[in-house]
Backbone as a chain_set.jsonl record, in Angstrom:
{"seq": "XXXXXXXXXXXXXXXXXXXXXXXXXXXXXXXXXXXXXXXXXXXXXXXXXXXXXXXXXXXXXXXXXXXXXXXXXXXXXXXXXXXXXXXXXX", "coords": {"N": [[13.759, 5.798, -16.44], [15.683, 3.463, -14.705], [14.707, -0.254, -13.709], [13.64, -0.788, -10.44], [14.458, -2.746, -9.523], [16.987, -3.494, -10.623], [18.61, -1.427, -9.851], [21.372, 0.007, -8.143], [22.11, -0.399, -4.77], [22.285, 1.904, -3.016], [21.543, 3.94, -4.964], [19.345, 3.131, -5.122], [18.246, 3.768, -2.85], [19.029, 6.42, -2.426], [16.803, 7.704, -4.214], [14.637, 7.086, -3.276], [15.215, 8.659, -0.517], [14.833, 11.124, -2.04], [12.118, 10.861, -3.567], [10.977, 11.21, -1.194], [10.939, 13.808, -0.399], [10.198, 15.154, -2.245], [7.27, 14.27, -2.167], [6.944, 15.296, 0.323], [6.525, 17.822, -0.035], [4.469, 19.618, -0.82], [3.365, 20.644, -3.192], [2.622, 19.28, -5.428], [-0.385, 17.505, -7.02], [-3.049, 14.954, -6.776], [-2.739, 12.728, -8.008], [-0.404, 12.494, -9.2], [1.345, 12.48, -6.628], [0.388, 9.873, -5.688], [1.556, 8.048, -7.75], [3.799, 8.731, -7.256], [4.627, 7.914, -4.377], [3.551, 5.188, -4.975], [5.626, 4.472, -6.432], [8.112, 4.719, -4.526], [6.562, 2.896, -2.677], [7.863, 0.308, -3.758], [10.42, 0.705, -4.373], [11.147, 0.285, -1.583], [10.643, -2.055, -0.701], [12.398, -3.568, -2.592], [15.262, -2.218, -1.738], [15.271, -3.74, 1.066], [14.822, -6.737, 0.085], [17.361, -6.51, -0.446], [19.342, -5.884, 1.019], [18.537, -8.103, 3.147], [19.48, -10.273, 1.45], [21.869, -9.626, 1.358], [22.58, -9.684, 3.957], [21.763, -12.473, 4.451], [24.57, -13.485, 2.833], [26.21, -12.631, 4.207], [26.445, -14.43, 6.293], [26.682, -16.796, 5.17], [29.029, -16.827, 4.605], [30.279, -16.114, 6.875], [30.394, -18.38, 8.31], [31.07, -20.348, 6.461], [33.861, -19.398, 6.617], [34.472, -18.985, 9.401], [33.331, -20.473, 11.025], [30.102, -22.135, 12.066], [29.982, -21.593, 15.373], [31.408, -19.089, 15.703], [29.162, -17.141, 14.669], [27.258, -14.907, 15.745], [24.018, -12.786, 15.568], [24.101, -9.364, 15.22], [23.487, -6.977, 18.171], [22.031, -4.451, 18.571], [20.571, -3.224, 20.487], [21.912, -4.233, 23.234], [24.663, -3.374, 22.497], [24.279, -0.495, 22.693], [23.194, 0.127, 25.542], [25.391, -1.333, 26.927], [27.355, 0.864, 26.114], [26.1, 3.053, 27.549], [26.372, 1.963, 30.135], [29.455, 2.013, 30.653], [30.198, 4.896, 30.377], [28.849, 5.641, 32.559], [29.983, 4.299, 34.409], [32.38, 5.496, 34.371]], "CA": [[14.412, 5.331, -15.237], [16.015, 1.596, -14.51], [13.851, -0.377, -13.089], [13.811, -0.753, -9.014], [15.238, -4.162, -8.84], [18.238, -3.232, -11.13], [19.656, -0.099, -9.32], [22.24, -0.257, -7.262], [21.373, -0.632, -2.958], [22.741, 3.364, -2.924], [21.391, 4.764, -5.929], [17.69, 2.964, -4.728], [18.299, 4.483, -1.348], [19.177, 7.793, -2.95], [15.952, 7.714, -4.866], [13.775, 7.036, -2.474], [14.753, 9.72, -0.273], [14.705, 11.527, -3.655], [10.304, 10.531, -3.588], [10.036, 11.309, 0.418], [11.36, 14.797, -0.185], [9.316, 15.43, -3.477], [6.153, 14.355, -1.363], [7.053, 16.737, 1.434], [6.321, 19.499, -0.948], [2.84, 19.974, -1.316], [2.89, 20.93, -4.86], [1.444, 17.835, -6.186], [-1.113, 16.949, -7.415], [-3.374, 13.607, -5.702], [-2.46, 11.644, -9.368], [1.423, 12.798, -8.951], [1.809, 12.049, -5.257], [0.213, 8.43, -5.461], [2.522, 7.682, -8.349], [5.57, 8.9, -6.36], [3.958, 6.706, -3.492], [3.691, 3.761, -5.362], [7.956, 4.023, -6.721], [8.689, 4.86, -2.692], [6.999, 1.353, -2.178], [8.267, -0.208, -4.545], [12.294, 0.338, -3.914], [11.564, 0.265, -0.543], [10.803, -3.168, -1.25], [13.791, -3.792, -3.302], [16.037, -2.058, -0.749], [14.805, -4.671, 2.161], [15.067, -7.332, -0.562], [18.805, -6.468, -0.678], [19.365, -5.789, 2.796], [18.081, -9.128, 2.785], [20.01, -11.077, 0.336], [23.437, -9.355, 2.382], [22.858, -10.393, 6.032], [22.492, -13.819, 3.824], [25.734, -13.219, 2.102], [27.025, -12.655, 5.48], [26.237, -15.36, 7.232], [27.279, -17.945, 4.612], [30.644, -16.32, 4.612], [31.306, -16.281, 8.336], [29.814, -20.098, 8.422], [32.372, -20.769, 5.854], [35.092, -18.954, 6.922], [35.354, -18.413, 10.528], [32.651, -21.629, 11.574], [29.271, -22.088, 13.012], [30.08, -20.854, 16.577], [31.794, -17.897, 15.806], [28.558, -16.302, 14.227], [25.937, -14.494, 16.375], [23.555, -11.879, 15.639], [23.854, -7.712, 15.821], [22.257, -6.548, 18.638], [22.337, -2.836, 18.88], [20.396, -2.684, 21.983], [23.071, -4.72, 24.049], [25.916, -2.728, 22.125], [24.494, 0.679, 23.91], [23.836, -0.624, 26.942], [27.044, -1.763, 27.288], [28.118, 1.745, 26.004], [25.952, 3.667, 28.992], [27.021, 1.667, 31.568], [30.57, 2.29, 30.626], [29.924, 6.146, 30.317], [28.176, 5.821, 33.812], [31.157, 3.86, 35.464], [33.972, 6.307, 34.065]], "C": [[14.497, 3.806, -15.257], [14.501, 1.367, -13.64], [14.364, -0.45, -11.478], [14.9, -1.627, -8.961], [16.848, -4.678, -9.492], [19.152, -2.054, -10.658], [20.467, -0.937, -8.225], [21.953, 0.131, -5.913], [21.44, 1.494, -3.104], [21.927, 4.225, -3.945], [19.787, 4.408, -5.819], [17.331, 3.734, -3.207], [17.91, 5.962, -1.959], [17.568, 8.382, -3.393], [14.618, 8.033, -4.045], [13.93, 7.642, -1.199], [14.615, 11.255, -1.066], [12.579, 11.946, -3.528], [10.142, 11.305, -2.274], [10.564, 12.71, 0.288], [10.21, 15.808, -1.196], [7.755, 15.291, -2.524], [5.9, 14.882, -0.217], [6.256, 17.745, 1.296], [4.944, 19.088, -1.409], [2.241, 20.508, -2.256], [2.124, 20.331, -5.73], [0.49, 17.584, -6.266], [-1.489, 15.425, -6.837], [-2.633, 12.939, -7.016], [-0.726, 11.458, -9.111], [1.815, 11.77, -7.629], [1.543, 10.316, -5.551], [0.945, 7.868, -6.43], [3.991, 7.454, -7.835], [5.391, 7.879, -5.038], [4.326, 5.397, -3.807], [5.513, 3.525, -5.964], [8.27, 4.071, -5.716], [8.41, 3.3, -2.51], [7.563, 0.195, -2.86], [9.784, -0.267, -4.499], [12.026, 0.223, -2.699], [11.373, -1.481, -0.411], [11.787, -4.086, -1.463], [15.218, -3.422, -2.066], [15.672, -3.233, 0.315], [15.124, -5.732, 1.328], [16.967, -7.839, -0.187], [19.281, -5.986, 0.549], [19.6, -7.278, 3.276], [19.409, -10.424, 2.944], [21.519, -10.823, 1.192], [23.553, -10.068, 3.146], [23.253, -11.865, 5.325], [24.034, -14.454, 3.677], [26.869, -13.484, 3.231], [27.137, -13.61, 6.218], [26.484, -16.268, 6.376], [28.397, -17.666, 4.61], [30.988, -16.545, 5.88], [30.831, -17.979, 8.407], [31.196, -20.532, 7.739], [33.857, -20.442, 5.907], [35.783, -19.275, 8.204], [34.364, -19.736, 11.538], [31.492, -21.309, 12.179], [29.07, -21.087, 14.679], [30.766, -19.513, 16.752], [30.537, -16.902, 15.401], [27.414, -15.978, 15.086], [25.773, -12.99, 16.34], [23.9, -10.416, 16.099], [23.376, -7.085, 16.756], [22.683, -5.539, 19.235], [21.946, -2.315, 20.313], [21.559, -2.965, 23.171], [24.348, -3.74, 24.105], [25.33, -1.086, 23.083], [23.656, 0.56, 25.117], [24.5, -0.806, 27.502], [27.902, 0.074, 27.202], [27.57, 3.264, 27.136], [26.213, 3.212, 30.099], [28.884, 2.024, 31.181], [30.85, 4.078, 30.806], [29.364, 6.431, 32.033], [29.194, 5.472, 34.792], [32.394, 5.021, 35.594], [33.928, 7.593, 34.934]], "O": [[13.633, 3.05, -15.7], [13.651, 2.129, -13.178], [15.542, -0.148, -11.289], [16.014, -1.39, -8.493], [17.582, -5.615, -9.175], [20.282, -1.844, -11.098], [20.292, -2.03, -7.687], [21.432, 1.246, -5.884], [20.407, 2.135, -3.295], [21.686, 5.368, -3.555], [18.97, 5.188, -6.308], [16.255, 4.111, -2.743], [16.799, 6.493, -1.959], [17.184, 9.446, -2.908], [13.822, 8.964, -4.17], [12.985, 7.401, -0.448], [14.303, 12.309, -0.512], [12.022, 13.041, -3.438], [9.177, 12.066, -2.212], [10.744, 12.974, 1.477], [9.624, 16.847, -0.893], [7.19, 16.349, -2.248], [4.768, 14.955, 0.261], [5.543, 18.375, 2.078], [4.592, 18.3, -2.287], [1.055, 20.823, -2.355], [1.259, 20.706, -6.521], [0.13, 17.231, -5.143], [-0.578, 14.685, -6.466], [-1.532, 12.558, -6.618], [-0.081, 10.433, -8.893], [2.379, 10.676, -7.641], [2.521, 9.572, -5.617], [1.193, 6.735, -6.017], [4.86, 6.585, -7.91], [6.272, 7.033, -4.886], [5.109, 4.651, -3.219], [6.28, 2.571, -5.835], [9.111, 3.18, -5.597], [9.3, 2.479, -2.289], [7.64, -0.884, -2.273], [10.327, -1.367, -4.598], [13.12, -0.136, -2.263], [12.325, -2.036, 0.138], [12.045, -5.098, -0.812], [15.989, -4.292, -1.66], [16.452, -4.041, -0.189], [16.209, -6.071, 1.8], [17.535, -8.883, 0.135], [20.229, -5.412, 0.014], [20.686, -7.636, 3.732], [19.949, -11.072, 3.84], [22.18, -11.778, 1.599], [24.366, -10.987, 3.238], [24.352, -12.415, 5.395], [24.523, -15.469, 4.172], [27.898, -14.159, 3.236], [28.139, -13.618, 6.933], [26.609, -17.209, 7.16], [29.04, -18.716, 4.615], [32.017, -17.188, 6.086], [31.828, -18.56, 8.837], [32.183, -20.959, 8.337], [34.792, -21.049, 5.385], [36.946, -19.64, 8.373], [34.704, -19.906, 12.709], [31.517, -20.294, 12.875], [28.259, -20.202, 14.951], [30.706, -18.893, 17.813], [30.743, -15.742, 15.756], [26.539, -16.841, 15.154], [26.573, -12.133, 16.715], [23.991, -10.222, 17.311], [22.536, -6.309, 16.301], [23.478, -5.511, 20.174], [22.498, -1.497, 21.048], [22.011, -2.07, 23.886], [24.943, -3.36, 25.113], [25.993, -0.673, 24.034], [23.77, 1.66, 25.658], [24.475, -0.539, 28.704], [28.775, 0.449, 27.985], [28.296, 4.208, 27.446], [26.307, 3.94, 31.087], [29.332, 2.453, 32.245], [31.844, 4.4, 31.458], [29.583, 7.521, 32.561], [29.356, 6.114, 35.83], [33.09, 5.313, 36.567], [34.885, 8.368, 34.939]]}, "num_chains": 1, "name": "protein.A"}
């Protein structure tokens, strides 16, 4: 297997619910499981890494593109909020 920090965001995702499905199953062995353990933390790692490294990506791009004041933060709580009070008004 590649290593963690060379897969691709999808194919480390994949993987690692790949491990959390495998350690579900109570077939394993303690030696097995803490192996599969230690590759789970290990891309999960890498995934966050590259998660990461995006938002970055993102935010030098809208800086450079679209300016300073156009860029502010995701915030999911606000977004449904906004989408139960609209559901509540209608």
């Amino acid at each position: 297997m590649a290593h963690a920090q060379d897969l691709k965001y999808e194919d480390a995702l994949k993987r690692l619910e790949q491990l959390v499905e495998e350690l579900d199953r109570s077939e394993l062995d303690l030696e097995a499981r803490l192996k599969k353990f230690e590759e789970g933390t290990k891309l999960a790692r890498v995934l966050l890494k590259k998660l990461d490294q995006a938002k970055k990506k993102v935010e030098v791009l809208v800086k450079e593109n679209v300016g300073e004041a156009a860029f502010a933060p995701y915030d999911d709580d606000l977004e449904q909020g906004q989408g139960e009070s609209e559901v509540r008004a209608a």
